[in-house]
Backbone as a printed PyTorch tensor [residue, N CA C, xyz], in Angstrom:
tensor([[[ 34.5940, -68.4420, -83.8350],
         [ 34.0210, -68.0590, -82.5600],
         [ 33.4980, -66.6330, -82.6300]],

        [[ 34.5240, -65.3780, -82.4980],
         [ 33.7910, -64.5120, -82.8860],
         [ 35.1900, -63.5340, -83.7920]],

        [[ 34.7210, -62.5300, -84.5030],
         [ 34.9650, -61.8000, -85.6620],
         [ 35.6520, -60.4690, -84.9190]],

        [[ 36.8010, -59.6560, -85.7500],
         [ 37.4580, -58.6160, -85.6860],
         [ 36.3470, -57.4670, -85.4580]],

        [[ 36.3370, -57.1060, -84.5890],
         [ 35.2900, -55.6600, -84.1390],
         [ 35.6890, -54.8120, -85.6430]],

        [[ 34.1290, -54.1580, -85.8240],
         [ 33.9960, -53.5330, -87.1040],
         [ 35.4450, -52.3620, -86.8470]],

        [[ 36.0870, -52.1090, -88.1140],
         [ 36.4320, -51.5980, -88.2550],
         [ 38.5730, -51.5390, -87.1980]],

        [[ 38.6140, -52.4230, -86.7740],
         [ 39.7620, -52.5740, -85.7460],
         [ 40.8210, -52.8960, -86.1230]],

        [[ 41.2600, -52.4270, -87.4470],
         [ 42.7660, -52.3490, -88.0430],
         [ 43.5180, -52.7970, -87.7080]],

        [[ 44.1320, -52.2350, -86.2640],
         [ 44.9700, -52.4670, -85.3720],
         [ 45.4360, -54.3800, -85.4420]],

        [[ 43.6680, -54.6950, -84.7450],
         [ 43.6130, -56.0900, -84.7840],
         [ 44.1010, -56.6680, -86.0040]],

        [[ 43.2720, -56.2830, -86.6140],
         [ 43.3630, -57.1020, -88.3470],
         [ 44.7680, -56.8460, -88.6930]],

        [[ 45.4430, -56.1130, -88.2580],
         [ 46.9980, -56.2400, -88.9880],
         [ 47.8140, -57.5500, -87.6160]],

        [[ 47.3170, -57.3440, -86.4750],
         [ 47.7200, -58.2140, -85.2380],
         [ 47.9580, -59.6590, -85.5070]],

        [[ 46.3740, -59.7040, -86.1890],
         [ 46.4880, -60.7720, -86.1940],
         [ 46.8990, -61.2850, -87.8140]],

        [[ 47.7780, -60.6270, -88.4050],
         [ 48.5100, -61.5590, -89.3940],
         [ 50.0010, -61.7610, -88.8780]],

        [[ 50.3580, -61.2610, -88.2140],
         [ 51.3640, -61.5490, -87.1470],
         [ 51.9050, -62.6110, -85.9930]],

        [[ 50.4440, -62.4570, -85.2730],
         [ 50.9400, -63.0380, -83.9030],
         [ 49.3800, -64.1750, -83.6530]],

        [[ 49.7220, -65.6360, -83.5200],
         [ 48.4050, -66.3740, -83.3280],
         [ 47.9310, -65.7390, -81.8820]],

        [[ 46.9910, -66.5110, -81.4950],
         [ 46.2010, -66.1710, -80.1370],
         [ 44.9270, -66.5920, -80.1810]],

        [[ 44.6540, -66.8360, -78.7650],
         [ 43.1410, -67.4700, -78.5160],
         [ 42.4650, -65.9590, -79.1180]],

        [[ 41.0960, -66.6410, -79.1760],
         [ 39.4820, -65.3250, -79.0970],
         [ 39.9430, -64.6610, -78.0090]],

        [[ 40.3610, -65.1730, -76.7090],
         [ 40.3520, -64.7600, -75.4460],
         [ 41.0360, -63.8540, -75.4180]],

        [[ 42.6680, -64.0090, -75.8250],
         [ 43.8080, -63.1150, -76.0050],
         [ 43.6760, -61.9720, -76.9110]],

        [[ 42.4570, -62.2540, -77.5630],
         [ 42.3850, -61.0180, -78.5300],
         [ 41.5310, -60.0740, -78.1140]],

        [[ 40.3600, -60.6100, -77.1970],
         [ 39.7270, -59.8890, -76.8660],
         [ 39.9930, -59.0090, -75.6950]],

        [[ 40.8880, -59.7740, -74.8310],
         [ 41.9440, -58.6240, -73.5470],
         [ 43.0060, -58.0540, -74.1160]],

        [[ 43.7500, -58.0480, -75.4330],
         [ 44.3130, -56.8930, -76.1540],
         [ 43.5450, -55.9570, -76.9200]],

        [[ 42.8220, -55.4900, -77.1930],
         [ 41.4890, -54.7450, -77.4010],
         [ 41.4160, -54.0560, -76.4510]],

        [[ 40.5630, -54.5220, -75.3390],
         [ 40.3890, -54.1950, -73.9210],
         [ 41.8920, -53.4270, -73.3190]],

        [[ 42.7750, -54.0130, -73.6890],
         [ 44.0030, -52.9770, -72.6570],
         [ 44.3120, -52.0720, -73.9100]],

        [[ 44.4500, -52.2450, -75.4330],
         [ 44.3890, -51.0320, -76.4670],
         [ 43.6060, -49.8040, -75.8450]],

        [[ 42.1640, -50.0600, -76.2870],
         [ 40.9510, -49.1840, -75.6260],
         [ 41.5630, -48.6260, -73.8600]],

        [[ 41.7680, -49.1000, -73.3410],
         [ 42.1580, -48.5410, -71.9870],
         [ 43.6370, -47.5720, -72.0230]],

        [[ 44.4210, -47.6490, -73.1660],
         [ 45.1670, -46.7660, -73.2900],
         [ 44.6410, -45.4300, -74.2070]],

        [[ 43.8640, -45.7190, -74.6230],
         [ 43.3160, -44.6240, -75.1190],
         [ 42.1320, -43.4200, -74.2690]],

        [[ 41.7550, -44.8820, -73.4260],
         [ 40.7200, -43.9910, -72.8170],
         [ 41.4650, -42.8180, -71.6530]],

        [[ 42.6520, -43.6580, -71.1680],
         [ 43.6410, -42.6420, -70.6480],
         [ 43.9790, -41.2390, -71.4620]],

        [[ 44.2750, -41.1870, -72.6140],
         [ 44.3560, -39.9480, -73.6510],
         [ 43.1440, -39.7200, -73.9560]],

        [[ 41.9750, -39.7900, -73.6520],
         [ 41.1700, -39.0070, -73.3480],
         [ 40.5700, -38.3990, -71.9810]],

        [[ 40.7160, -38.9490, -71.0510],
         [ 40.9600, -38.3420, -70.0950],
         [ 42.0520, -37.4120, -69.7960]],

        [[ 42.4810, -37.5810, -70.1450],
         [ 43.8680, -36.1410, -69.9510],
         [ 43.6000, -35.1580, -70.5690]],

        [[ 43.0010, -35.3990, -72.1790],
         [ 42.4520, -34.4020, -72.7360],
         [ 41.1770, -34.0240, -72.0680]],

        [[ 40.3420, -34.3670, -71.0920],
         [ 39.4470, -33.8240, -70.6180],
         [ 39.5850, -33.0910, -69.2810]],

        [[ 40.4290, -33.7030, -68.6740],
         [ 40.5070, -32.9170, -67.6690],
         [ 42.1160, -32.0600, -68.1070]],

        [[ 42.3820, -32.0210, -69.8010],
         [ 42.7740, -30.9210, -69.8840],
         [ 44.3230, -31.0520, -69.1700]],

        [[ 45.0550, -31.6040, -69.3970],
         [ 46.3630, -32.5190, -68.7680],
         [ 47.0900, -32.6700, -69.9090]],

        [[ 48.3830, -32.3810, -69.9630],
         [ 49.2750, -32.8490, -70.6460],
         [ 49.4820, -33.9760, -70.7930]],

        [[ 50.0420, -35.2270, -71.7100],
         [ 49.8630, -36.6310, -71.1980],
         [ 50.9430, -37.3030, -70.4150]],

        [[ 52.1440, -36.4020, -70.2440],
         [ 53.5850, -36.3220, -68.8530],
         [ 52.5530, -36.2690, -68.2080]],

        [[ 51.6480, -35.0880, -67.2870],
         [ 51.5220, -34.9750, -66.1720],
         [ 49.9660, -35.8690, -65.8120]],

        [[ 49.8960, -36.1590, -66.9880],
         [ 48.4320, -37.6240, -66.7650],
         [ 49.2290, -38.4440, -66.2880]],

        [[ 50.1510, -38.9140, -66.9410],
         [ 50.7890, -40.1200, -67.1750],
         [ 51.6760, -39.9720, -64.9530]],

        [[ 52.0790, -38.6940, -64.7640],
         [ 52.1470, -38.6820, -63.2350],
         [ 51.1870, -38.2570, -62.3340]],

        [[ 50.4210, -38.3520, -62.6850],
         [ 49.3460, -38.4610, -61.3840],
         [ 48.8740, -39.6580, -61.4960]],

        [[ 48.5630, -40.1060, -62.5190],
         [ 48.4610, -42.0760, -62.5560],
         [ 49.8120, -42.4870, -61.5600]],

        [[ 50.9110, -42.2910, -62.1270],
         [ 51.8070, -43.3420, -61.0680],
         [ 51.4670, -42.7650, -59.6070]],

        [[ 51.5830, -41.1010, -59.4480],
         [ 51.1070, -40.8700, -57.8830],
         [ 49.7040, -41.8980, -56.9070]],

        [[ 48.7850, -41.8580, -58.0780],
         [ 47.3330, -42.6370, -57.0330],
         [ 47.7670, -43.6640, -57.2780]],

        [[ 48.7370, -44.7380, -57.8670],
         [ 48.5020, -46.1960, -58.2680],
         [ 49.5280, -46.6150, -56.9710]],

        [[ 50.7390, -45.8450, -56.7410],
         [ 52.2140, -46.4570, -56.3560],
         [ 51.3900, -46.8450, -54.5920]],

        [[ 52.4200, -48.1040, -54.3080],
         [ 52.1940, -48.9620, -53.2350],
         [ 52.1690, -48.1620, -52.0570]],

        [[ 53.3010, -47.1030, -52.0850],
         [ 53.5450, -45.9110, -51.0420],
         [ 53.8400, -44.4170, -51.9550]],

        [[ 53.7180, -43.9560, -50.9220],
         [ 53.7450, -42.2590, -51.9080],
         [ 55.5660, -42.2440, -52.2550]],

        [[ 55.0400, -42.0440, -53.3950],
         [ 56.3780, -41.6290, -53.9400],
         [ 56.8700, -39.8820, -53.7580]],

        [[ 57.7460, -39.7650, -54.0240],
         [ 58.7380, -38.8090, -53.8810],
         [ 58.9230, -38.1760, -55.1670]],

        [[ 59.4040, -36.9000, -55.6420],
         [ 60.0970, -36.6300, -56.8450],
         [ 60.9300, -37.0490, -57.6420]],

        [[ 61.9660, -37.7420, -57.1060],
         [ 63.3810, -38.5990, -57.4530],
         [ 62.4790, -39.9110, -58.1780]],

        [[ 61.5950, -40.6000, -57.6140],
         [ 60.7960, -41.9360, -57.7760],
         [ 60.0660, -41.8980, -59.1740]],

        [[ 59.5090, -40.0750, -59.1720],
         [ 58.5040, -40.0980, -59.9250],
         [ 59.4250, -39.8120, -61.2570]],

        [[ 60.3110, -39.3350, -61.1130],
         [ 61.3240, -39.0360, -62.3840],
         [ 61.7320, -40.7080, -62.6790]],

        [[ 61.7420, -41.5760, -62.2060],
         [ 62.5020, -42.4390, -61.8960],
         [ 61.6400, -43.3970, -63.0540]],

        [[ 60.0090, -43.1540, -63.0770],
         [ 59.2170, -44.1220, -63.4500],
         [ 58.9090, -43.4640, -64.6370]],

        [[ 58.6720, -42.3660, -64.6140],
         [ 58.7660, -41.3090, -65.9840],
         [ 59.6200, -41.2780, -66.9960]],

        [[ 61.0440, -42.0180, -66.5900],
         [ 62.2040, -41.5760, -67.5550],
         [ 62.4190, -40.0170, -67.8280]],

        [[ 62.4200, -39.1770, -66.7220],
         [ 62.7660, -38.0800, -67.2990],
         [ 63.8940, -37.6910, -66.4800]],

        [[ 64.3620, -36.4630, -66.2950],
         [ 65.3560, -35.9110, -65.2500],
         [ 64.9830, -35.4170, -64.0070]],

        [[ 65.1990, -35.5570, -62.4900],
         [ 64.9100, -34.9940, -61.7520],
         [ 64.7310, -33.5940, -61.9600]],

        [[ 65.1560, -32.7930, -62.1030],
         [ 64.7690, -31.5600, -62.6400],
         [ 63.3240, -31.3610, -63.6060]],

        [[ 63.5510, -32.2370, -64.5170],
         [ 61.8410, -31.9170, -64.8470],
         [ 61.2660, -32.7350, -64.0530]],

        [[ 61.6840, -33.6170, -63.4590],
         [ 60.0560, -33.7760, -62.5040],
         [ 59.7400, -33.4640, -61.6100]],

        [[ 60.9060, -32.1310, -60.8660],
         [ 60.3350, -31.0350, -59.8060],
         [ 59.9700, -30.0380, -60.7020]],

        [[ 60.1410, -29.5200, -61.9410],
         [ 59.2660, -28.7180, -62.5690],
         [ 57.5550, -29.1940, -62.8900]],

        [[ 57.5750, -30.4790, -63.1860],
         [ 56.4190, -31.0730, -63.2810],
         [ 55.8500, -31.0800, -62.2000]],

        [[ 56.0610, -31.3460, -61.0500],
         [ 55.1150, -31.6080, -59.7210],
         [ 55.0150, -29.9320, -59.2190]],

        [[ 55.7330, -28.8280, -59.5450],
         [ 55.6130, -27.5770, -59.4810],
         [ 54.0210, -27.0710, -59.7010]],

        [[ 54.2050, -27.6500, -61.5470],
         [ 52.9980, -27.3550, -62.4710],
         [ 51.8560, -28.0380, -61.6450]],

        [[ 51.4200, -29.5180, -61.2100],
         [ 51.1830, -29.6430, -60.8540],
         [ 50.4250, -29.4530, -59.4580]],

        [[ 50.9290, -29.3420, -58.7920],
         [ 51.0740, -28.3370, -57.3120],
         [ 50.2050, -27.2640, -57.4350]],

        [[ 50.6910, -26.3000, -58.8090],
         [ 50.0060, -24.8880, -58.7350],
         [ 48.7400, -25.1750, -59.4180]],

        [[ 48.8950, -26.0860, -60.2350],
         [ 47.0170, -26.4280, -60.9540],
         [ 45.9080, -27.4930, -59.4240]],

        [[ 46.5630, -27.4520, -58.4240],
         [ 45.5740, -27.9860, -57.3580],
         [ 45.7780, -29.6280, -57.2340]],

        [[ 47.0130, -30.2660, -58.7420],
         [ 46.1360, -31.8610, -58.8870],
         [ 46.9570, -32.3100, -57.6240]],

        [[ 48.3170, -31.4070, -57.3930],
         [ 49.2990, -32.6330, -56.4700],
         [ 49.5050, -32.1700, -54.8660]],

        [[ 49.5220, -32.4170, -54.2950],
         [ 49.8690, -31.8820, -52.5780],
         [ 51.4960, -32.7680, -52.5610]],

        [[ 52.2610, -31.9450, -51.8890],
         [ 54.0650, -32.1960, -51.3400],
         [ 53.5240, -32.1730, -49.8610]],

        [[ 53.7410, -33.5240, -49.1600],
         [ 53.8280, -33.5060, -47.6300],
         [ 55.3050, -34.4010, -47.1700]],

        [[ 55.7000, -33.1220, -46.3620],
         [ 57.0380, -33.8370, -46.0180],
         [ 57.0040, -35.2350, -44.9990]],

        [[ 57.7060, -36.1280, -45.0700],
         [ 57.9510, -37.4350, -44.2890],
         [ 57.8060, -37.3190, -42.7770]],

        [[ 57.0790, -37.9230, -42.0730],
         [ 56.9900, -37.5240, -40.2650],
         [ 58.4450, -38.1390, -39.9290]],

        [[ 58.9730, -39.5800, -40.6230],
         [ 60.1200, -39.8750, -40.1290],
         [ 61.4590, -39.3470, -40.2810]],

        [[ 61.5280, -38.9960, -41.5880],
         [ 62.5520, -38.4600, -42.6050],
         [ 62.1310, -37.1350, -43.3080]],

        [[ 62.3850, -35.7440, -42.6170],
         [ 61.7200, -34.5330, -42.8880],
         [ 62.4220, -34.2090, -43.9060]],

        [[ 63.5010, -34.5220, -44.6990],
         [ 63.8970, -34.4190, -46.0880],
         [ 63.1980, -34.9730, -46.7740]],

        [[ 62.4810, -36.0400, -46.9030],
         [ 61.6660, -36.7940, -47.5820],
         [ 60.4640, -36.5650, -48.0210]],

        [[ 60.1210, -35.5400, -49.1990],
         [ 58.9240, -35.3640, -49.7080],
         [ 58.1650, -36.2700, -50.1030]],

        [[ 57.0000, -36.6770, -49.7340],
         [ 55.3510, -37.5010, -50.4590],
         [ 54.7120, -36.7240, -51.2910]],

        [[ 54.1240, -37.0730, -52.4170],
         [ 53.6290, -36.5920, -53.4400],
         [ 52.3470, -37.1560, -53.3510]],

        [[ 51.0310, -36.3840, -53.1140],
         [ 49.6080, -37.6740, -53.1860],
         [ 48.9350, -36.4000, -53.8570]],

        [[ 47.8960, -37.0150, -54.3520],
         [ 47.1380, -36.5150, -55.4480],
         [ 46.1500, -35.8130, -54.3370]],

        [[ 45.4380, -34.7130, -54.8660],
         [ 44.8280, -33.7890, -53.9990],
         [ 43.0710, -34.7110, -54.3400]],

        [[ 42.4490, -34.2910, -53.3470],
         [ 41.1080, -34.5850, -53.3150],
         [ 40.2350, -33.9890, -54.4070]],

        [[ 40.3830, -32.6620, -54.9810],
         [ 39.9420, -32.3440, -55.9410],
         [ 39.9880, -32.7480, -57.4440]],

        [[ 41.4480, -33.6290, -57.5610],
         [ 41.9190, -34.4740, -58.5970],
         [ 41.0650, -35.8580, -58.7560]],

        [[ 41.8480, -35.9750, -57.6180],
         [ 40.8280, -37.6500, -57.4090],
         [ 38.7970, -37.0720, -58.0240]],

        [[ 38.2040, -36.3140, -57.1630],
         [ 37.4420, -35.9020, -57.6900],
         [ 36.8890, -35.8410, -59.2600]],

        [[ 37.5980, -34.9650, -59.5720],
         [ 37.5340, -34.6510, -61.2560],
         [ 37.9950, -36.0210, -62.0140]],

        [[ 38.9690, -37.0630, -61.5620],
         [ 38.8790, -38.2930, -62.9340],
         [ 37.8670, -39.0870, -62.0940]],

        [[ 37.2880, -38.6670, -60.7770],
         [ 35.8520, -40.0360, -60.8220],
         [ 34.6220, -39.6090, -61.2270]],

        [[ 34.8050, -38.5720, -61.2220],
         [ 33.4100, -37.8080, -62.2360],
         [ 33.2560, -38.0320, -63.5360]],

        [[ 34.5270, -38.2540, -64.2680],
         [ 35.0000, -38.5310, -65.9640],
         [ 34.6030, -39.6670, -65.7050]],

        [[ 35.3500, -40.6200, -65.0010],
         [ 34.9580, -42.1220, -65.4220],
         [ 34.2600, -42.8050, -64.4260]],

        [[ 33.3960, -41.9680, -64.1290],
         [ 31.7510, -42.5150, -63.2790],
         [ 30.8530, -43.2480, -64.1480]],

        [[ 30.4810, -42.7370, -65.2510],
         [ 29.9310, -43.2390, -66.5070],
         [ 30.4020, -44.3710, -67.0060]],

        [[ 31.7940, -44.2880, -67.0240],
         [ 32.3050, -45.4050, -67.9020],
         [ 32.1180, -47.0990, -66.9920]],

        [[ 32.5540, -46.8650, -65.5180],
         [ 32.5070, -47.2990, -64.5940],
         [ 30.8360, -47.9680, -64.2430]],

        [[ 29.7410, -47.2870, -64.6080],
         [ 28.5330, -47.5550, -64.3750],
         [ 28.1520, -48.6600, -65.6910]],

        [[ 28.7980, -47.8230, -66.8640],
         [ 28.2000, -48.9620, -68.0580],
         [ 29.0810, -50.3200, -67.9060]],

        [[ 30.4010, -50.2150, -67.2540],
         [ 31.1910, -51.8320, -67.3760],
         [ 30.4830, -52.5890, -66.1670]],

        [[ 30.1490, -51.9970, -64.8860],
         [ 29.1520, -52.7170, -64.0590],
         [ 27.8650, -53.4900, -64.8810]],

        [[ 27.4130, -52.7250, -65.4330],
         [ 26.2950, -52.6460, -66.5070],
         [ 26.2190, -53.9870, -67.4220]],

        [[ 27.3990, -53.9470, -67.8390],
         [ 27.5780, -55.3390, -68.5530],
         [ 27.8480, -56.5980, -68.0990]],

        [[ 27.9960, -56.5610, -66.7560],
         [ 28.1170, -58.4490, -65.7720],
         [ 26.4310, -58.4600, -65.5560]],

        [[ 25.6940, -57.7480, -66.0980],
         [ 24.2170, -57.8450, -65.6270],
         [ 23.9080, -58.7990, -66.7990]],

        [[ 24.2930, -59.1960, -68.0090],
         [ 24.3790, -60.2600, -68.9070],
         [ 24.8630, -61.5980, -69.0380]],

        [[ 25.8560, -61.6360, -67.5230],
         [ 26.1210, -62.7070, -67.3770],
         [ 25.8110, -63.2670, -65.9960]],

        [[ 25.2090, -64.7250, -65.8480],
         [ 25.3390, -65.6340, -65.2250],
         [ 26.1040, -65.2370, -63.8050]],

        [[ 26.0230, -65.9670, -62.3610],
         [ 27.1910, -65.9780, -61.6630],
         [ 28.3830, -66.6630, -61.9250]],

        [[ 28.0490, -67.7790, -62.3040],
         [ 29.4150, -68.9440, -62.9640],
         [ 29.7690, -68.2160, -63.8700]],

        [[ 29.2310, -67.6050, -65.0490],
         [ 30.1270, -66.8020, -65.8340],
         [ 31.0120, -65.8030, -65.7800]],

        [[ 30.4340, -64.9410, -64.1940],
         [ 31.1550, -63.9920, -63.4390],
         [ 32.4290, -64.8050, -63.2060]],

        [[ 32.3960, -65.3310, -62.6420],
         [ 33.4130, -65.9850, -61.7130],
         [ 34.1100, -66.6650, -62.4160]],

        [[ 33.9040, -67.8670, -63.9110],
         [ 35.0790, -67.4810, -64.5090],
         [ 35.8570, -66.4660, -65.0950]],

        [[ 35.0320, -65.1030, -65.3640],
         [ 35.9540, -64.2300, -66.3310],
         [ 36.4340, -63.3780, -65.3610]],

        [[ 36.3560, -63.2350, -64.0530],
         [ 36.9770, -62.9460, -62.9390],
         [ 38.5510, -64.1450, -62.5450]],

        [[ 38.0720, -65.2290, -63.0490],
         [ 39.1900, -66.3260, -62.6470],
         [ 40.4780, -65.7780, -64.0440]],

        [[ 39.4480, -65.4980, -64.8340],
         [ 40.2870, -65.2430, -66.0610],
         [ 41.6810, -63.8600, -66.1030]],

        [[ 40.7010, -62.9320, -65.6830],
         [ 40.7560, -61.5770, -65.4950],
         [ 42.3150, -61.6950, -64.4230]],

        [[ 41.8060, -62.4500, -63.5170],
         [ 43.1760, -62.5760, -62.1130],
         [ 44.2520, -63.3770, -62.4620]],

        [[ 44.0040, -63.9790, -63.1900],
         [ 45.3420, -64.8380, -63.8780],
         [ 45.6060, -63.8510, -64.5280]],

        [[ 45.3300, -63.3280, -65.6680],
         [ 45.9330, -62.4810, -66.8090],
         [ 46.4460, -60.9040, -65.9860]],

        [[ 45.9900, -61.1030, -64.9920],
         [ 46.8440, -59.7250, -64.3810],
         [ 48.2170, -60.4580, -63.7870]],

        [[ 47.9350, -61.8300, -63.0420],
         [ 49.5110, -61.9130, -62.5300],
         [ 50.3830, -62.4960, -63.8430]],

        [[ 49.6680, -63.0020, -64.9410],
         [ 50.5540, -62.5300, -65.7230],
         [ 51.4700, -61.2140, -66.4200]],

        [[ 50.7690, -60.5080, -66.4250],
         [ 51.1680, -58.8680, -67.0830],
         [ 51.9980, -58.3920, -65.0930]],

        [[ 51.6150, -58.7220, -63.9200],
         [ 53.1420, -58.4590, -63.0370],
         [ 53.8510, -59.3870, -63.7590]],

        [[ 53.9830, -60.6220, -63.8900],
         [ 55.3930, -61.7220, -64.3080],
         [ 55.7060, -60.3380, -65.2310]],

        [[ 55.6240, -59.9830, -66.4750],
         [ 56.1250, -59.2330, -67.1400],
         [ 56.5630, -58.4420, -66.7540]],

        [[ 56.3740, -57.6860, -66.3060],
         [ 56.7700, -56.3690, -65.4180],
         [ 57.9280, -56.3290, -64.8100]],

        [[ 57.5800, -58.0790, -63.7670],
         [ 58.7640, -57.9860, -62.9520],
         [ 60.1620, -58.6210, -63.7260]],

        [[ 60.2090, -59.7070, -64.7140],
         [ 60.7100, -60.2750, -65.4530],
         [ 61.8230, -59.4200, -66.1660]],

        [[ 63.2120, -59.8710, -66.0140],
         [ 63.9960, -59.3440, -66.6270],
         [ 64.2600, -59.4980, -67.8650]],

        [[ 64.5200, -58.3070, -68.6090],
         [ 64.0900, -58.7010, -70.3150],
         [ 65.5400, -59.0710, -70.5830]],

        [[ 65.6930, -59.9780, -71.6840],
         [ 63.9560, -60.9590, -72.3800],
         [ 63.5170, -62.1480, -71.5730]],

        [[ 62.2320, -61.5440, -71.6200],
         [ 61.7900, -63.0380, -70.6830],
         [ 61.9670, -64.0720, -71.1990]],

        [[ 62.1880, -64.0850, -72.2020],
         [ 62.6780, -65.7140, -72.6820],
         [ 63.1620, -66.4420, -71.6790]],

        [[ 62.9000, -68.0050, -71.3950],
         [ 63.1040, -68.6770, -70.4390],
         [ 62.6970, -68.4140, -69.2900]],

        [[ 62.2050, -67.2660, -69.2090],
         [ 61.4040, -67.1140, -67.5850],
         [ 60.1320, -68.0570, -67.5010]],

        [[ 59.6130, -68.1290, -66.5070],
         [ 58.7310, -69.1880, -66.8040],
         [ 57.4240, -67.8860, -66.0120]],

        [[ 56.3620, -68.4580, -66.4040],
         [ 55.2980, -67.3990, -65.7940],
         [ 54.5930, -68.2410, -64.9660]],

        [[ 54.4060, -67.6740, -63.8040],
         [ 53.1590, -68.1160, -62.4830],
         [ 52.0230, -69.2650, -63.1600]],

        [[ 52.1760, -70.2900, -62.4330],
         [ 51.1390, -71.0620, -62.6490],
         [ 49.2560, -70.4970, -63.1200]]])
């Protein structure tokens, strides 16, 4: 069907390992490359990859997290991750707003100037992946969109799945 992207090691050792569709190989690639493109963004906007790695969980989390939360998802110690949101804080990326209900309760949200600076980085990147459904079909959209939404509630099953998932069964 189709061939190991020039030069993709990674793959070529993968796959003497582990079988898998074209499909499966080509969305491990795709989430490889997306961890990288993260370490380059940090290196561009000049970020340690701790405090990349927390301002990602700050814009992603369902509700604003707290310090305790953010240590929590970090694996580090509360203590460094009020030193971290400190650093933070004083470089502009993080704003501390206390809770209207619970005034002990610090929120951590990413400042407007942050948000700013990684949509400027990956405005480009963002324009050329638009760029590329201009090659496909609507039916083709819409399966690799059908594709795309399954393979994410697979990767939550994982997530949420207590290890080893062995015997867990994954979402239809």
């Amino acid at each position: 069907m189709s061939e190991i992207p020039q030069g993709d090691v990674v793959e070529a050792r993968e796959r003497g390992l582990v079988s898998a569709s074209e499909v499966s190989w080509a969305l491990r690639e795709v989430s490889r490359l997306s961890g990288e493109v993260d370490a380059v963004l940090a290196r561009r906007l000049t970020l340690r990859p701790l405090d990349h790695a927390a301002l990602g969980h700050v814009m992603t989390a369902d509700t604003p997290l707290g310090p305790a939360e953010l240590s929590a998802r970090l694996g580090i110690s509360t203590g460094s991750a009020t030193e971290l949101v400190d650093r933070l804080e004083r470089a502009g990326h993080l704003q501390r707003h206390r809770d209207s209900l619970d005034r002990r309760r610090v929120a951590l949200h990413v400042s407007p100037t942050a948000v700013q600076s990684v949509l400027t980085e990956l405005g480009p990147l963002f324009d050329a992946l638009d760029a590329v459904t201009e090659d496909f079909t609507v039916e083709e959209q819409e399966a690799v969109i059908r594709y795309l939404r399954a393979a994410a509630g697979r990767l939550r099953w994982f997530i949420a799945a207590p290890s080893p998932v062995r015997g867990s069964t994954p979402p239809p």
